[in-house]
MIDOGU-280261 format. One record per residue (C-alpha): residue in three letters; x, y, z. Coordinates in pm, 1 decimal. Layout:
{pt ALA {X Y Z}}
...
This chain:
{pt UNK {-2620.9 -1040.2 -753.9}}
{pt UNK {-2571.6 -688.0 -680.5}}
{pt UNK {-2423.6 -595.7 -1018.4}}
{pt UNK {-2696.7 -749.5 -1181.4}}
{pt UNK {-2912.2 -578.7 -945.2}}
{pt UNK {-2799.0 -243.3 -978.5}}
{pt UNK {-2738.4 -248.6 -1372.9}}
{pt UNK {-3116.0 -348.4 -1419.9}}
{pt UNK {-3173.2 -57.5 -1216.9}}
{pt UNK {-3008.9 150.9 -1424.0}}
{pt UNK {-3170.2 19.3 -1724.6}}
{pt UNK {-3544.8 26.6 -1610.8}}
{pt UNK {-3426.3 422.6 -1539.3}}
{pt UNK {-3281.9 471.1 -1881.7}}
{pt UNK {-3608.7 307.6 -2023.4}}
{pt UNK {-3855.6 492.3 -1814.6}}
{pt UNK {-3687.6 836.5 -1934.4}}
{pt UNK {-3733.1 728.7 -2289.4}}
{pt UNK {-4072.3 632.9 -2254.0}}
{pt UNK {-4140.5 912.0 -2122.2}}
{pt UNK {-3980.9 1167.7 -2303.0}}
{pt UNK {-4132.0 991.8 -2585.1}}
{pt UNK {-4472.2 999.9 -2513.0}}
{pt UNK {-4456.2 1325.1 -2360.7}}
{pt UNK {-4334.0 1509.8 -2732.2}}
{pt UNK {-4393.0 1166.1 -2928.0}}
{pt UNK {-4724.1 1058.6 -2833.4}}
{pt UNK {-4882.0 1373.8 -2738.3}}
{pt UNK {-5051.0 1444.8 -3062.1}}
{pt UNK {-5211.4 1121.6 -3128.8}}
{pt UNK {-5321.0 965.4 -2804.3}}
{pt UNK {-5610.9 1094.7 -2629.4}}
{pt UNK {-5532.7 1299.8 -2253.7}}
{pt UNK {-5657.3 951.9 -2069.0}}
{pt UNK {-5430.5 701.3 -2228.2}}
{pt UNK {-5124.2 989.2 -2220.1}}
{pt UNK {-5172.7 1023.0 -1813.3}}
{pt UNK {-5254.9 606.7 -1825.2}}
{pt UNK {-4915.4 557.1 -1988.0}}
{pt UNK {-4716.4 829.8 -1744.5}}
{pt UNK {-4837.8 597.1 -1454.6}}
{pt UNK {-4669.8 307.9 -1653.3}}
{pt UNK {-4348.4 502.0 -1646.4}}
{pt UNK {-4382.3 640.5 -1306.1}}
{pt UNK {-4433.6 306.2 -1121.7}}
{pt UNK {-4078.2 168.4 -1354.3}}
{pt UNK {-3910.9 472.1 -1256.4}}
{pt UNK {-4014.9 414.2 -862.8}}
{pt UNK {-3901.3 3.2 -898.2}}
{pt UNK {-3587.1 160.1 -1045.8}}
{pt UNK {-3499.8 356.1 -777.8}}
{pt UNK {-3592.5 78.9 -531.9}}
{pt UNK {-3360.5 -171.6 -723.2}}
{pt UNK {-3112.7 75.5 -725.0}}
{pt UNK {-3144.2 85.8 -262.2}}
{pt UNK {-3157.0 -304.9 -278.3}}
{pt UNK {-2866.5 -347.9 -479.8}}
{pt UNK {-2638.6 -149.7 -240.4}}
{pt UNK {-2810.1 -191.9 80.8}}
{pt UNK {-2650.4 -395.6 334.0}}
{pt UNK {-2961.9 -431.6 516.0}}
{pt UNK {-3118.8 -776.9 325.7}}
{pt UNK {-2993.3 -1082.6 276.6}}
{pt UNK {-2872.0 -1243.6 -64.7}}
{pt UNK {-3171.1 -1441.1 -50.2}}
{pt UNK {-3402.9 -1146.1 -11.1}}
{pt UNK {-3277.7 -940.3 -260.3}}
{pt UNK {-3294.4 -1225.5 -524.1}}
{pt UNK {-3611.6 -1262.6 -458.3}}
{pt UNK {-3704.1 -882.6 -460.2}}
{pt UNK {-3499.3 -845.5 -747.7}}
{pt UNK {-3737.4 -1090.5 -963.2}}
{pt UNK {-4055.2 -951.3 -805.4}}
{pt UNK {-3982.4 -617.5 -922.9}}
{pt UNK {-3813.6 -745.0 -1309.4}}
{pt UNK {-4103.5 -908.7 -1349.0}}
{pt UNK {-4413.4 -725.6 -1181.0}}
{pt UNK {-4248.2 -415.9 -1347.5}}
{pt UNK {-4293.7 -608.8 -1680.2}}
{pt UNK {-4640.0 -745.2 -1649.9}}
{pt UNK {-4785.0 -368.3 -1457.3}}
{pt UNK {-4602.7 -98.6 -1667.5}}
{pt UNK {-4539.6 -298.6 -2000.0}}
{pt UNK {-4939.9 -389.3 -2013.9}}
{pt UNK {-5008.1 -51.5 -1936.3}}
{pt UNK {-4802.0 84.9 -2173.5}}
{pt UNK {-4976.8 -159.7 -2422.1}}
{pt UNK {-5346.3 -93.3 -2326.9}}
{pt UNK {-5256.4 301.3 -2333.3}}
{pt UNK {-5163.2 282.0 -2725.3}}
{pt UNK {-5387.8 7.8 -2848.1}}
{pt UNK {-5600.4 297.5 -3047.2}}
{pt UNK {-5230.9 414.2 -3191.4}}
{pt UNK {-5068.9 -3.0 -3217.4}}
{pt UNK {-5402.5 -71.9 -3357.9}}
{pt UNK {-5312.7 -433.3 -3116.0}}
{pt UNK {-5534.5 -542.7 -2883.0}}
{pt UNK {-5404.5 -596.8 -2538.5}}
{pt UNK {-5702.0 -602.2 -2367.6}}
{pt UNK {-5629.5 -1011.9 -2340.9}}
{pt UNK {-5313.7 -935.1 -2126.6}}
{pt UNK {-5497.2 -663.0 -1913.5}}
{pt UNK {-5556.0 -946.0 -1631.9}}
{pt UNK {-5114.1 -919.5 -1605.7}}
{pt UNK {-5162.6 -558.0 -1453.3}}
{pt UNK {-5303.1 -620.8 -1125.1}}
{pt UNK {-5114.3 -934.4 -1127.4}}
{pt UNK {-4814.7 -756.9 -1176.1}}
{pt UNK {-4915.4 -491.8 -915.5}}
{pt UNK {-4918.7 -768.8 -659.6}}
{pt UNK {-4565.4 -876.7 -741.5}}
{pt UNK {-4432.9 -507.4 -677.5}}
{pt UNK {-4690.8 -470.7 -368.2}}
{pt UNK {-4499.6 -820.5 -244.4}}
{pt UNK {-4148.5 -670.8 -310.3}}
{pt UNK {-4180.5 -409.8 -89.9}}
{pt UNK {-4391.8 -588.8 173.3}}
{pt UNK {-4046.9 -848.7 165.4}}
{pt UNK {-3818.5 -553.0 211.8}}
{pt UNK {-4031.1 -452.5 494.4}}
{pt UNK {-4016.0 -772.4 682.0}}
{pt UNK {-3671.3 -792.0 650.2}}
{pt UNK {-3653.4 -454.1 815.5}}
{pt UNK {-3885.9 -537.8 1082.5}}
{pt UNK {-3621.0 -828.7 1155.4}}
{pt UNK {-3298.7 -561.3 1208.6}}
{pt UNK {-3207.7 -568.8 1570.8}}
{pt UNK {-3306.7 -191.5 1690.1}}
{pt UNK {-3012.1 68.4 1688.4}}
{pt UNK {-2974.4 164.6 2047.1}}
{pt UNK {-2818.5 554.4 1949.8}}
């Protein structure tokens, strides 16, 4: 699991750079300042669930369990909050109207909130280091 783990982390990076490199030179000429900063948060919160993925698949600190299930709370609220963001941000440019999937961001929002809240729990269990 923490192969997997890790080389999704490394791809969500890869694919957060691109995104935005891209629509920092790409997209800065035809989308409006609002859906440029709307789609930077997009690629912010994958870069942060990156990172995180990339902790959780070398920690020692959570269980198998735990990190599976972190794992596909992140994949998948990553998905549904940064990929309907990025969608919403370009529908002027895509000319595609994702305003029927905008119910998935705050959706997926609560998946990421959850990872993180079952990392901390699983902290909160660590017997306390006496040094």
């Amino acid at each position: 699991m923490n192969r997997t783990i890790l080389i999704t982390a490394a791809v969500l990076g890869i694919i957060a750079i691109a995104l935005g490199a891209f629509a920092a030179h790409g997209l800065k000429e035809v989308l409006s300042i609002e859906a440029q900063q709307t789609f930077e948060t997009g690629v912010r919160y994958q870069m942060y669930h990156a990172i995180m993925l990339l902790f959780v698949g070398g920690t020692t600190f959570l269980s198998v369990k735990s990190k599976k299930t972190i794992y596909y709370l992140v994949l998948i609220g990553v998905v549904f909050f940064s990929g309907s963001i990025y969608g919403l941000s370009t529908m002027d440019l895509t000319g595609l109207n994702f305003k029927s999937i905008g119910f998935i961001t705050p959706i997926g929002g609560m998946l990421l909130i959850l990872s993180w809240t079952l990392m901390l729990l699983n902290f909160l269990k660590l017997k306390r280091d006496n040094s």
